[in-house]
C-alpha positions as CSV (number, residue, x, y, z in Angstrom):
1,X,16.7,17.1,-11.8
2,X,14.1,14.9,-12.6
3,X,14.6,12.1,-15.2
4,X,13.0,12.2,-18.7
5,X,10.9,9.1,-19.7
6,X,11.9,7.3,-22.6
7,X,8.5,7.3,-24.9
8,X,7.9,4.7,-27.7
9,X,6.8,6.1,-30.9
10,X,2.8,5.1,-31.1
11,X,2.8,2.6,-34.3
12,X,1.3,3.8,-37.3
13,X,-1.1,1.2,-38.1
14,X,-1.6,-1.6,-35.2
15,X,-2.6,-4.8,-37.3
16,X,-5.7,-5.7,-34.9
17,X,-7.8,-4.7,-31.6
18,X,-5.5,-6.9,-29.6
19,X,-1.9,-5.6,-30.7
20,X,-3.4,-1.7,-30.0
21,X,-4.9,-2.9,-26.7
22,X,-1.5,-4.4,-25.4
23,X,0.2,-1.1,-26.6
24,X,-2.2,1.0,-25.0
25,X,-2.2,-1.3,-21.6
26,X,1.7,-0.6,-21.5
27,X,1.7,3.3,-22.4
28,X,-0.1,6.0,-21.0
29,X,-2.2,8.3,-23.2
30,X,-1.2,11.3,-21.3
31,X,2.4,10.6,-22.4
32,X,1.0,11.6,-26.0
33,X,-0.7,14.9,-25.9
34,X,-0.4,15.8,-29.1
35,X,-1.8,12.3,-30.5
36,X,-5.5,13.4,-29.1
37,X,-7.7,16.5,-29.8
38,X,-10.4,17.7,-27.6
39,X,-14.2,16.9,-28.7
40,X,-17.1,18.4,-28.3
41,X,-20.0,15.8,-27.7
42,X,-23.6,15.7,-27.2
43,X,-25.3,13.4,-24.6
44,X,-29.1,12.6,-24.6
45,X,-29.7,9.9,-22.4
46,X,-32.8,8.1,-23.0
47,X,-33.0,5.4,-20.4
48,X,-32.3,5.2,-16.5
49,X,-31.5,2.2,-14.8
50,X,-33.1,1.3,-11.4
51,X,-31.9,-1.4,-8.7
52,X,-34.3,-3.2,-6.8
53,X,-33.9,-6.4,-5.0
54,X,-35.7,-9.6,-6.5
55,X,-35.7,-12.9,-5.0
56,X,-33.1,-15.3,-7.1
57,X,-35.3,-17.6,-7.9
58,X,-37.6,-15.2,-9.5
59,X,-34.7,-13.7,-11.3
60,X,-34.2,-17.1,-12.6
61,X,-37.2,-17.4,-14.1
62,X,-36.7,-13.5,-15.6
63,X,-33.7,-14.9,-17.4
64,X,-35.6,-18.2,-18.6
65,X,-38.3,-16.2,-19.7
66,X,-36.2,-13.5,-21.6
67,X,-34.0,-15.6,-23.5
68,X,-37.0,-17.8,-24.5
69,X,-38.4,-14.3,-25.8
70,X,-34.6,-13.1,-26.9
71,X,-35.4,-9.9,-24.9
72,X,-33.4,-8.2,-22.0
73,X,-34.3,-9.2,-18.5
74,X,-34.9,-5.6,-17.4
75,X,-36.8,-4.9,-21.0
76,X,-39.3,-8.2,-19.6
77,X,-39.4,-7.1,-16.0
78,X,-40.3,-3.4,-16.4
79,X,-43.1,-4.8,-19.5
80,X,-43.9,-7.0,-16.6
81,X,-43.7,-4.5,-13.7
82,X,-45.8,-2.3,-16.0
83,X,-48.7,-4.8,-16.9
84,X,-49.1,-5.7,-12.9
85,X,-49.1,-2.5,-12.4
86,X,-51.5,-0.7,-14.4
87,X,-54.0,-4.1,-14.1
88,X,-54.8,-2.7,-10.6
């Protein structure tokens, strides 16, 4: 006969983000079905993400460059990428 697990009661109201983490990195949502509902949601991606190798140095300067212009590194490199690109 297998053993029943003992369940703590999920709090009512956790008093911050930290108290609910450390209840939630101790329990396991599963243990709670009937605290969760299934969603419907809809997805429409906008961007894709692309890994290319760049020389660390360069990158180095990306991130200078970016955070002189308070922009993303990939956000400079593909506006970069893109100028090059269509200049030839």
């Amino acid at each position: 006969m297998a053993k029943r697990k003992n369940i703590d009661p999920i709090p009512a109201e956790f008093v911050s983000y930290e108290k609910a983490g450390d209840f939630w990195g101790r329990h396991d949502t599963t243990d709670y079905p009937e605290a969760f509902s299934e969603v419907e949601i809809e997805v429409d991606l906008k961007g894709r993400k692309f890994e290319i190798d760049i020389d660390a140095d360069v990158m180095d300067m990306l991130r200078q460059r970016a955070k002189k212009y308070h922009i993303r590194s990939g956000s400079l490199a593909s506006r970069l990428l893109r100028k090059e690109l269509t200049a030839v």
